[in-house]
C-alpha positions as CSV (number, residue, x, y, z in Angstrom):
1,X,-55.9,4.0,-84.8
2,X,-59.2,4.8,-87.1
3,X,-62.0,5.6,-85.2
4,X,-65.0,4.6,-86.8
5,X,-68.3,6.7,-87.1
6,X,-71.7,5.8,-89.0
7,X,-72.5,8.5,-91.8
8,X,-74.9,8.2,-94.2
9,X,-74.2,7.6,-97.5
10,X,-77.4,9.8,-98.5
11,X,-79.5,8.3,-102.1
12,X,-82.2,10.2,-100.5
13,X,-82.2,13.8,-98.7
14,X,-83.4,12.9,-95.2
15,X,-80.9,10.2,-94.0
16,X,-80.3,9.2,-90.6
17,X,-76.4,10.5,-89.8
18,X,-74.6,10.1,-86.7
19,X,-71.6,8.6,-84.6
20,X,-71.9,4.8,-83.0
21,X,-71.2,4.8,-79.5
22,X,-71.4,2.5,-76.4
23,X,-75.0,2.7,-77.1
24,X,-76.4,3.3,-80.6
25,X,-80.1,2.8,-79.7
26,X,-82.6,5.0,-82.2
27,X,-86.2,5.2,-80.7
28,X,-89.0,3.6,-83.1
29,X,-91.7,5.7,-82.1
30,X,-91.7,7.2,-85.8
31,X,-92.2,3.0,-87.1
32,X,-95.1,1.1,-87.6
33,X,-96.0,-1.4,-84.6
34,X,-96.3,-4.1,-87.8
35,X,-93.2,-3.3,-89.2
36,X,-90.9,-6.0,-90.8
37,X,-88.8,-8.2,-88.6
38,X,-87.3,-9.7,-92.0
39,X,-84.8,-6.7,-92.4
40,X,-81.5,-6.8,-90.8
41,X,-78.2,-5.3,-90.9
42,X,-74.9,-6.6,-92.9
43,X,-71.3,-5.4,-93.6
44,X,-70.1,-4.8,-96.4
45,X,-67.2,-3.2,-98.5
46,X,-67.5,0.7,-99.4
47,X,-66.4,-0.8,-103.2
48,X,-69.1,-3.1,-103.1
49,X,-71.5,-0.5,-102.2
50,X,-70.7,1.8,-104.8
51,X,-70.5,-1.2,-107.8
52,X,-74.2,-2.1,-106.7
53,X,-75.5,1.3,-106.4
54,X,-73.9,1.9,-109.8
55,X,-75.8,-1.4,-110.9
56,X,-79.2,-0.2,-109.2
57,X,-78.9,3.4,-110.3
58,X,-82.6,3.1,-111.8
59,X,-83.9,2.4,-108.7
60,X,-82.5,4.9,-106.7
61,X,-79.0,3.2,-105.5
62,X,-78.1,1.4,-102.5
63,X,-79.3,2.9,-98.7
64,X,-76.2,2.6,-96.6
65,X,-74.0,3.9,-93.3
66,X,-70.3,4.2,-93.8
67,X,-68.6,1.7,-91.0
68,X,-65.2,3.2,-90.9
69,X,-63.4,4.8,-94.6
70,X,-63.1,1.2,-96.5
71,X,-65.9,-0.2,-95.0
72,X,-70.2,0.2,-95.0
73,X,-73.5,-1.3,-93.7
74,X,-76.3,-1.9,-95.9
75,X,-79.9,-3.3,-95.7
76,X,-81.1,-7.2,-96.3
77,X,-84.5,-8.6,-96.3
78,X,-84.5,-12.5,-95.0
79,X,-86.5,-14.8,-97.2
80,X,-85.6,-17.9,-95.9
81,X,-82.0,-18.8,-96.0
82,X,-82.1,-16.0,-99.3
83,X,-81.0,-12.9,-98.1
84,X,-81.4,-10.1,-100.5
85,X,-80.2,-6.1,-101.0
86,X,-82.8,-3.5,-100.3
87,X,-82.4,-0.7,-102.5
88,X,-83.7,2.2,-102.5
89,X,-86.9,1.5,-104.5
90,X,-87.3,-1.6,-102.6
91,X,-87.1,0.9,-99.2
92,X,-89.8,2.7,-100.8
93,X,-92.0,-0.1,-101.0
94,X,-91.3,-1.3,-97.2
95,X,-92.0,2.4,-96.7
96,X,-95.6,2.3,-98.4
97,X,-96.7,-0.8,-96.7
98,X,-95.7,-0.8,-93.3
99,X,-94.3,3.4,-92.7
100,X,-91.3,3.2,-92.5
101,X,-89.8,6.5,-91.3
102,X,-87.1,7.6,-94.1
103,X,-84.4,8.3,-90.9
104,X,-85.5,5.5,-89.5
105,X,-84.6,2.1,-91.4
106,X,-81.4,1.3,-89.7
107,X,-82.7,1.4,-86.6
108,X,-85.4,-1.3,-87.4
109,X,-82.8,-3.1,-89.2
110,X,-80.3,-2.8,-85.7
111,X,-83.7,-3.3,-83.5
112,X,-84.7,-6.5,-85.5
113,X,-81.3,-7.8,-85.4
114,X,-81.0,-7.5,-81.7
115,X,-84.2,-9.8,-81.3
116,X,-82.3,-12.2,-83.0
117,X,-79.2,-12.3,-80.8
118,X,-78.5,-14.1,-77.8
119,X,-77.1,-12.7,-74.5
120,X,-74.1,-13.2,-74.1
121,X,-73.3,-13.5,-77.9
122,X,-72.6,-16.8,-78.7
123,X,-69.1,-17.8,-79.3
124,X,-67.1,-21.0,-80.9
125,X,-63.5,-21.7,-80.6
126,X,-61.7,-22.1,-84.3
127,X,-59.5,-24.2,-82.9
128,X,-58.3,-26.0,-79.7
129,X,-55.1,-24.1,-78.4
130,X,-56.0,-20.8,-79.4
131,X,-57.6,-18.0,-77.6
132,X,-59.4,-17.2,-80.9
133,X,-63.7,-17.9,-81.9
134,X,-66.1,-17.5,-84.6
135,X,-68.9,-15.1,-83.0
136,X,-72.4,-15.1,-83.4
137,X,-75.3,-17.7,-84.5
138,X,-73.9,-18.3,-88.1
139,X,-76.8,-17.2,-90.0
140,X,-75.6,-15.0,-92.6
141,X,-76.0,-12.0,-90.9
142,X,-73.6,-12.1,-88.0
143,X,-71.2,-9.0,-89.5
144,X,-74.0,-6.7,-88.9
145,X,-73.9,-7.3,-84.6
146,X,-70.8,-5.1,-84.7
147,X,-73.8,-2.7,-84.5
148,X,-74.8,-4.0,-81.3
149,X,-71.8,-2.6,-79.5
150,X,-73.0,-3.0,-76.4
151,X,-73.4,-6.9,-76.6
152,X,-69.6,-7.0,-77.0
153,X,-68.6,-5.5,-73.8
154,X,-68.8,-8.7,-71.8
155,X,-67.0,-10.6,-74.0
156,X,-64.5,-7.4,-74.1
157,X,-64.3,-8.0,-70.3
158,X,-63.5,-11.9,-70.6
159,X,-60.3,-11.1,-72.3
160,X,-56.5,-9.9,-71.0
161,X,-56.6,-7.6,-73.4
162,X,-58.0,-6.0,-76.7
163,X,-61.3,-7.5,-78.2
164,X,-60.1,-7.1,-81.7
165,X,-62.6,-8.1,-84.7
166,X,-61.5,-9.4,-88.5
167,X,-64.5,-9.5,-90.7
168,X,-63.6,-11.9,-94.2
169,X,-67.2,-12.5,-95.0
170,X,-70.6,-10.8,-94.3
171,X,-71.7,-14.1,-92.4
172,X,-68.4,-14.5,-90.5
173,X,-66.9,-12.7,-87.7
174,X,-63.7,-13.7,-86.0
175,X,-62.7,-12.4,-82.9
176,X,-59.0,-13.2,-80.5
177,X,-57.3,-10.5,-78.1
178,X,-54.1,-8.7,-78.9
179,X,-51.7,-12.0,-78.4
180,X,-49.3,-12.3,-81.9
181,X,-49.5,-15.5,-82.2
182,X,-53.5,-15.5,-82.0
183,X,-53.7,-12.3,-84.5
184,X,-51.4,-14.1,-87.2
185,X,-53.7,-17.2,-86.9
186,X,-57.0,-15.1,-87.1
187,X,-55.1,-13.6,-90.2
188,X,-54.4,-16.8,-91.4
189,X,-58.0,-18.2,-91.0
190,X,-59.8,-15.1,-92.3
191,X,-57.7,-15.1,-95.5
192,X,-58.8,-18.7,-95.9
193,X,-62.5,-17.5,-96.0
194,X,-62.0,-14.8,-98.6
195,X,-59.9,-16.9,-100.9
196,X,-62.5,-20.0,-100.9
197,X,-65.0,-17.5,-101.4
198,X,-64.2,-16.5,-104.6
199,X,-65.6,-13.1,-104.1
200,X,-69.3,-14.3,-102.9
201,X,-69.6,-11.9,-99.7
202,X,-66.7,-11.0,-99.3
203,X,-65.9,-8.1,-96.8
204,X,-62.4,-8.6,-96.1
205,X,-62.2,-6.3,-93.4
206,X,-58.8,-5.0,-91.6
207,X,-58.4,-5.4,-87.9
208,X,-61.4,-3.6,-86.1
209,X,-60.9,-3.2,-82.0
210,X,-63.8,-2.5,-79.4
211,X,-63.7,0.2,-77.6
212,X,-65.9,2.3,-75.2
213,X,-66.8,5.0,-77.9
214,X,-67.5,2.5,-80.5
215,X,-64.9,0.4,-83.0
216,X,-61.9,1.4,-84.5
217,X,-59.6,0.3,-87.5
218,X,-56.2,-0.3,-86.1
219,X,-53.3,0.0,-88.3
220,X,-51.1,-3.4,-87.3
221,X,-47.3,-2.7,-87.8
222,X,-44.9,-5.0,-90.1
C-alpha cells in the first residue's frame, strides 16, 4: 500500500505543502470575503501536469499538489459547462483582483468545491447486480471530492468492507468494496471510459482506498 500525501509541486516559492488527512480543512482568513466561487479542484495525471507546464512555461507553469507518485491535483475555473486550467499567470490575475493568498489557492478551490457537494455524496449504481456506483453530481469536477475526505466516511461505513476508488476520467469516479468480482467489473467499466475517451481527460488512476489518514494506492496482486 501507497499512502498518499499532498506536496506541492512549487512554480512559485511560497506554496502550500502538507499531508491530507481525515480532515484537510485550511482556514480562509488570509482570502478575500469576494473571492471566486468559479475555482475548483480536479485530478489529474503527474504526466499531464508536467506536458502542460512544459506548454505554459511562459506563463509561469501549472500550480499543482501531488495526489500520490503518478497522480496530481490542479486548478480549474468554471465558465459555464467550459472548464479551463489556471496557470500560474492566470493565479496571478485571480490574485490581483480578489487577494488571493499565494498558500492559499487550494483551499478556496477545496472550500468552493465543498459548497457544491451534497451530504451524503450522491451515488448511482453502474449497474443492477453489482455492489459498484458512479459517485458524485456528474459535473466535470467530481475527481477533485477525493479532497473532501471526510464526505467519504459514511459511505466508507455503508460498505462490508474497503471503500476503494478508480478514477478513468477527471469527471468520473467509480467506487465498489473489496469483492473480486465487483473490482474486475469496476476495472472493466473504467477501462471503457479511458479507451472512448481518446485521451480527453483522462486520469486513469490505479486503485485508490479510503482510509482514516487519508487515501492510499493499493498495489492489486495478479
Amino acid at each position: 500500500m501507497v499512502e498518499i500525501s499532498v506536496e506541492a509541486d512549487r512554480p512559485r516559492g511560497d506554496w502550500h505543502t502538507g499531508t491530507y488527512g481525515p480532515n484537510p480543512h485550511s482556514a480562509r482568513s488570509s482570502v478575500s470575503a469576494n473571492a471566486p466561487s468559479n475555482v475548483f479542484p480536479v485530478l489529474a495525471s503527474a504526466a499531464e501536469v508536467k506536458r502542460r507546464s512544459e506548454q505554459a512555461a511562459a506563463r509561469g507553469g501549472v500550480p499543482s499538489l501531488a495526489f500520490g507518485p503518478t497522480l496530481a491535483m490542479v486548478l480549474v475555473i468554471e465558465d459555464g459547462e467550459k472548464l479551463t486550467w489556471v496557470d500560474a499567470a492566470a493565479l496571478d490575475a485571480l490574485d490581483t483582483l480578489y487577494g488571493i493568498d499565494a498558500e492559499d489557492p487550494f483551499a478556496l478551490a477545496r472550500e468552493n468545491l465543498r459548497a457544491r457537494t451534497a451530504r451524503p455524496l450522491p451515488r448511482k449504481a453502474i449497474a443492477n447486480g453489482r455492489d459498484a456506483w458512479f459517485v458524485g453530481h456528474d459535473d466535470g469536477l467530481d475527481s477533485g471530492r477525493l479532497l473532501l475526505h471526510d464526505l467519504w466516511r459514511p459511505l466508507k461505513e455503508q460498505l462490508p468492507g474497503e471503500l476503494l476508488v478508480r478514477v478513468p476520467l477527471r469527471g468520473v469516479v467509480l467506487c465498489c468494496s473489496n469483492v473480486p468480482a465487483d473490482m474486475a467489473f469496476v476495472d472493466a467499466v473504467a477501462d471503457r471510459f479511458v479507451e472512448n475517451a481518446k485521451g480527453a481527460g483522462v486520469v486513469a488512476t490505479p486503485w485508490i482506498a479510503w482510509t482514516e489518514e487519508g487515501w492510499a494506492e493499493i498495489e492489486i496482486e495478479a
